[in-house]
N, C-alpha and C positions, 0 to 999 in steps of 0.2 A: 504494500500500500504506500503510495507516492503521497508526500504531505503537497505537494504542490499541485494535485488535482482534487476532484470532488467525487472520484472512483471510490468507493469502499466494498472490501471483502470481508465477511465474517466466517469465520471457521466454528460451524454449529453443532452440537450433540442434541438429540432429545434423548435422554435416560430410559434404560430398557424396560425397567417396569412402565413407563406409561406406552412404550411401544407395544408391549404385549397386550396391556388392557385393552387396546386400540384395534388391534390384529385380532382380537377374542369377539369384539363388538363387530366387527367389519363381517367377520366370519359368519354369526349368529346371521346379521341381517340380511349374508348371501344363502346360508343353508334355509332361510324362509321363505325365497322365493325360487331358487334353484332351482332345477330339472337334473337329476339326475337317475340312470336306469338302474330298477330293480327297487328304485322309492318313490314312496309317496311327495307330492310336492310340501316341502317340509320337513319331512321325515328323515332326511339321509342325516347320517352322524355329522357333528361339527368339526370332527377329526379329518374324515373323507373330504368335503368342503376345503380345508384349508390344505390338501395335497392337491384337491383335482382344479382347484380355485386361484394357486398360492400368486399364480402375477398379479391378477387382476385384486386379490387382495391387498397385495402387498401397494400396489397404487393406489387404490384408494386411503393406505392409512398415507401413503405420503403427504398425499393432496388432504388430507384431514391436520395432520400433524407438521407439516413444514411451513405453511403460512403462519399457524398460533406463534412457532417459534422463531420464526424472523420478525412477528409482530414485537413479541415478548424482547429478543434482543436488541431492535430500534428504537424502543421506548426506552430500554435501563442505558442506553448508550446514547440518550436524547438527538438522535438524530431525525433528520429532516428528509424522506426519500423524496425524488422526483422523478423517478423510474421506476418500474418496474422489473423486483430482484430474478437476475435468471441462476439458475441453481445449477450444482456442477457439481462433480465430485463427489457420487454419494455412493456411501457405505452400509449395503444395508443388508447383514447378515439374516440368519434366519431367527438365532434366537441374541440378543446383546442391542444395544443402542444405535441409534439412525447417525452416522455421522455424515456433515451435508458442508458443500461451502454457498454462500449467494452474495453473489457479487448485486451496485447497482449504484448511482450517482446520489448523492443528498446537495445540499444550500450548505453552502459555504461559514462556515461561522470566521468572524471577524467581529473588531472592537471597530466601534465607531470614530473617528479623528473628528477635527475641525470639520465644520459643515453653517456653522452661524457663523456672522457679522465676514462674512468676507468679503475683498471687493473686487472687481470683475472694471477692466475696461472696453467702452463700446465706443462705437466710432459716432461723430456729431453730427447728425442731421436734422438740423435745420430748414424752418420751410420760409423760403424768401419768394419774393413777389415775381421773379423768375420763374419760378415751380408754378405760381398761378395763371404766370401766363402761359406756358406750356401746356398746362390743363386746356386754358379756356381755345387752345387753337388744336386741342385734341379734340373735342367737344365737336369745334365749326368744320373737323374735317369729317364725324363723322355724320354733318348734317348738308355733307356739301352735296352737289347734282351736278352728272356728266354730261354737258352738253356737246351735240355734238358739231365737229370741225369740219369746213370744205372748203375747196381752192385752197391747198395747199399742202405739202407733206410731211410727215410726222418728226417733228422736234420733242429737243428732252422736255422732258415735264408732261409729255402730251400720255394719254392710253391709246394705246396700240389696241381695235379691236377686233379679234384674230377667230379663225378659224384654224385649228389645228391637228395634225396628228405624228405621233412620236414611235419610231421603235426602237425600241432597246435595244444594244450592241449584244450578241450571243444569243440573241430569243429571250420571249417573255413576252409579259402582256403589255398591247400597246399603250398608248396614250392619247385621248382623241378629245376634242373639244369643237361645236358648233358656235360658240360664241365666247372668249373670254379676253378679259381688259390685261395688257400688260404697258405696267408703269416705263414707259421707256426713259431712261436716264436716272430711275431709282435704285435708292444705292440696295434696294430689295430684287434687284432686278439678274439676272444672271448675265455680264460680261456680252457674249454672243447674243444673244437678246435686243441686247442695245445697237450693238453694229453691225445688227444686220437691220433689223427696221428703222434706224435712224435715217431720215431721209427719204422713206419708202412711202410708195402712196396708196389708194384706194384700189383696189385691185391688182397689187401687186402680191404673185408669188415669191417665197421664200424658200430655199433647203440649203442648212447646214447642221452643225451638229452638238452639243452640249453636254458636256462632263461634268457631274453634278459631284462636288467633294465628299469626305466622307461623313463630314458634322454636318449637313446641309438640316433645316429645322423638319423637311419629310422624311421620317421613314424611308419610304417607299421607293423616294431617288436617290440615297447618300452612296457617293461611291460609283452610280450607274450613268454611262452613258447614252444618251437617245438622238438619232437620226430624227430632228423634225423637219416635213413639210407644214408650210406655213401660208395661209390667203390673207391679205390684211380686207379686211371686209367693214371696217371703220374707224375713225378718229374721234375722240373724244376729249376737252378740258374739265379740267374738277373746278367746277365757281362753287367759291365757300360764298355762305352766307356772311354780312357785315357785323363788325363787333358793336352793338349796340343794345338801347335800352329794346328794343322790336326782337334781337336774336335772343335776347334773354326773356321774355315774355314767352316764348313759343316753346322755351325750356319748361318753364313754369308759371302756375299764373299770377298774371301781375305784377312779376318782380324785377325790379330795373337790374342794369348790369354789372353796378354795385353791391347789391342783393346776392346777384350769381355769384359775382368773385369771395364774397363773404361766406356761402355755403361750400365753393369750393376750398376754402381756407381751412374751412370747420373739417373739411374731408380728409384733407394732405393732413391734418393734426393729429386730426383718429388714426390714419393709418401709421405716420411716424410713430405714434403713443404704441401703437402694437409691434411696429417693429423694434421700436428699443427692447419692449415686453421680450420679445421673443428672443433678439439679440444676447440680454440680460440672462435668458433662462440657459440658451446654450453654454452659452460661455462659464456661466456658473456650475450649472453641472458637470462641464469637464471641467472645471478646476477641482470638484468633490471627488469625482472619476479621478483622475491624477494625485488624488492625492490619500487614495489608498490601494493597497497592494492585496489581492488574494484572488482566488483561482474559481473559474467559471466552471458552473455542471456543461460541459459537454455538449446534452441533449438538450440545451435549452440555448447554448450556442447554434444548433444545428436548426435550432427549428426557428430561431431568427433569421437564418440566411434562406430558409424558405419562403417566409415573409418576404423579404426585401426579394427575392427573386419573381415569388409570385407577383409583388405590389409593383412589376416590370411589364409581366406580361400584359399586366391590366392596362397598364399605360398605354401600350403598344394598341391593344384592342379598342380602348378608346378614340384611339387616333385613325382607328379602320386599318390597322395594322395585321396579319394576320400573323402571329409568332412564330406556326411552323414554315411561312413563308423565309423568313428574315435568313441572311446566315450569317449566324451567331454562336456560338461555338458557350451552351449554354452552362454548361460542368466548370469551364474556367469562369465564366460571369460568377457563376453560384460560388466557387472555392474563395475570387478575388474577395467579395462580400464578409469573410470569415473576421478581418479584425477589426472592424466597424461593428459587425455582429457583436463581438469578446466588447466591447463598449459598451452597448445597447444594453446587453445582459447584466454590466454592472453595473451602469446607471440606472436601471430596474430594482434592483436589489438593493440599490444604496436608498434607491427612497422607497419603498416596501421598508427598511430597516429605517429611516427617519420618520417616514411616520408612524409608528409605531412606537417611538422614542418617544415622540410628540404628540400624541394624543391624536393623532390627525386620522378624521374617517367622514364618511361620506354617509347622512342622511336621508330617511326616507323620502323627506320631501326634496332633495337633491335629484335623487334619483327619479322623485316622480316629475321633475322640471326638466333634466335631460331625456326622460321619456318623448313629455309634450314639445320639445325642439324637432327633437325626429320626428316627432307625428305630422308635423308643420311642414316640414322638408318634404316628407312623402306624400301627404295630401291623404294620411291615414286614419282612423283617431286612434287615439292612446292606448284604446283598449288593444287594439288589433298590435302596435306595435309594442304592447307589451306582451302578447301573447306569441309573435314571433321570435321574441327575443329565448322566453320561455323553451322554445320548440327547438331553437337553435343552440340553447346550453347559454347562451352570449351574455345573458344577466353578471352574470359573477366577472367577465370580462369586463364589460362596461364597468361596474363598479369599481372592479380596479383600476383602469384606466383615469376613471374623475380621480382617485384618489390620488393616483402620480402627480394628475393633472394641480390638485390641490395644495400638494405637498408641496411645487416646485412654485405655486405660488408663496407660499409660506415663506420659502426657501429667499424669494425676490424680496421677501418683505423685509426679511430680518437678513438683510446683505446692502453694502453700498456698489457705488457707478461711481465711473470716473470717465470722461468724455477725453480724448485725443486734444479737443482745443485747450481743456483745463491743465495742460501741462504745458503750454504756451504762456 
């Protein structure tokens, strides 16, 4: 047994006289029901039974007697399993004591270090009236209309409005489109794109070809090159609407553009306020992470990196991605995952262990209020999505999950910040 893991082996005896008592009872309640020729059912001696019987006996006292006693030695050894013990090595005569080893992973024991009043720096952001005007011209672009262009040919700035189609170098599936805008001279725009419809006019065709990198933000092209034929089939300019007390009215009602720029202030605040939050929270919990040492169950490393694995796929599919598509070489993704994983699991465990220090747990009525969020979310009521939760085991997760959630507030509370500028 390695002190540096959370593997434990026990080397177990049950004592012969309870084996035997065990083997006499096993025995009685197979000669009750047995079949055996030349007796009544019932009837055949308890002696005959236990010669013509002796495996199937002898397994049931296992399976009777090896559970109580790994119960019995986890308890006086206070440990904590999180596996399930696999058993090995057993000795099990006819007549003398069961000796058995079972192995199986427990919770770490460890003393608590510093975890209050620590302080954590985050970086300064600030919301300047810069930020607001970026918003308010994010706003009028997505209220802008593409009119369209004639007598003349397509310049940067202008949408390119194309009919398309793409084939992928090596085979695969094509790429076709009857109508779609591309920003010509946008820095969104792909290289080739640009110079080749730069200059191009209303019925003019296109073929050339495009190598899409490996980070590109689709899925579906990183990495791939596609042959397109191209029709330009129109021109288009984006007229934003003007920044005025009229563009802000049609935001909202009634409210001048002073009004706008002041709810978007209120907004860039809120969200600053939650990314310091968040900022705050990581940063502090690796500092707690770091700043104690002791050894991860294994099986609860592993089934983090399935998490993070799965929580990939998902990604992928939501994006219309199909995963068995992709080639991705999934065993190295999964393995790379392994010491972020060994993190995760301790930063789980350190606050499961501070709260609990702290008195820190999460309430009925907590729970019935993160209930009714999700109920909101899905358009379910409360009943129903607490009955799924039920049906799904996920009660006891969620609860612990707010708890972390609670703890790491706690955590933010009774800790300071120091900002990048304040050491200027």
């Amino acid at each position: 047994m390695s002190e540096a893991t959370c593997r434990r082996e026990l080397e177990l005896e049950i004592p012969a006289e309870t084996v035997q008592k065990a083997m006499e009872r096993v025995a009685r309640e197979f000669a009750r029901v047995a079949r055996v020729p030349g007796f009544r059912p019932g009837k055949a001696p308890v002696t005959l039974i236990r010669r013509r019987f002796a495996d199937d006996i002898k397994s049931e006292v296992l399976q009777s007697l090896v559970p109580e006693q790994i119960e019995r030695a986890v308890t006086e050894n206070k440990m904590v399993p999180i596996t399930q013990p696999q058993v090995d090595k057993v000795d099990f005569a006819e007549a003398g004591a069961v000796k058995f080893r079972a192995s199986f992973e427990v919770l770490p024991e460890f003393e608590l270090g510093q975890y209050k009043d620590l302080e954590v720096e985050i970086d300064d952001v600030k919301i300047e009236d810069a930020d607001v005007d970026k918003a308010l011209e994010e706003l009028r672009d997505r209220a802008a209309n593409f009119v369209p262009v004639e007598g003349r040919a397509i310049a940067d700035g202008d949408y390119a409005q194309l009919k398309l189609n793409g084939i992928p170098a090596g085979g695969g599936e094509p790429l076709a489109a009857d109508s779609v805008l591309c920003h010509v001279g946008g820095e969104e725009t792909m290289d080739a794109f640009n110079t080749n419809l730069r200059g191009a006019a209303i019925g003019d065709h296109k073929n050339f070809d495009v190598t899409y990198p490996a980070d590109y933000p689709d899925p579906k092209l990183q990495g791939k090159t596609y042959s397109y034929a191209v029709e330009v089939i129109g021109i288009k300019e984006k007229k934003r609407p003007e920044l005025n007390d009229e563009f802000a009215k049609d935001l909202g009602e009634g409210q001048t553009l002073e009004e706008l720029r002041g709810k978007i202030r209120e907004n860039l605040e809120a969200a600053r306020a939650h990314k310091i939050k968040e900022q705050t929270s990581q940063k502090l919990l690796s500092k707690i992470v770091e700043g104690h040492d002791f050894p991860v169950p294994q099986a609860l490393v592993e089934h983090q990196m399935d998490s993070l694995l799965e929580r990939t796929v998902r990604s992928l599919a939501q994006q219309g991605v199909d995963p068995r598509a992709v080639n991705v070489d999934w065993v190295a993704l999964r393995n790379r995952q392994k010491d972020r994983s060994i993190v995760d699991v301790k930063a789980e465990l350190l606050l499961d262990r501070i709260a609990t220090q702290e008195n820190i747990d999460i309430s009925d009525e907590e729970m019935e209020k993160e209930i009714a969020t999700l109920a909101e979310r899905s358009g379910e009521s409360a009943t129903a999505v607490r009955a799924n939760l039920t049906r799904q085991g996920a009660l006891d997760r969620m609860k612990s999950k707010l708890r972390s959630e609670k703890t790491l507030d706690w955590l933010c509370r009774n800790s300071r910040t120091r900002t990048k500028a304040e050491e200027k």
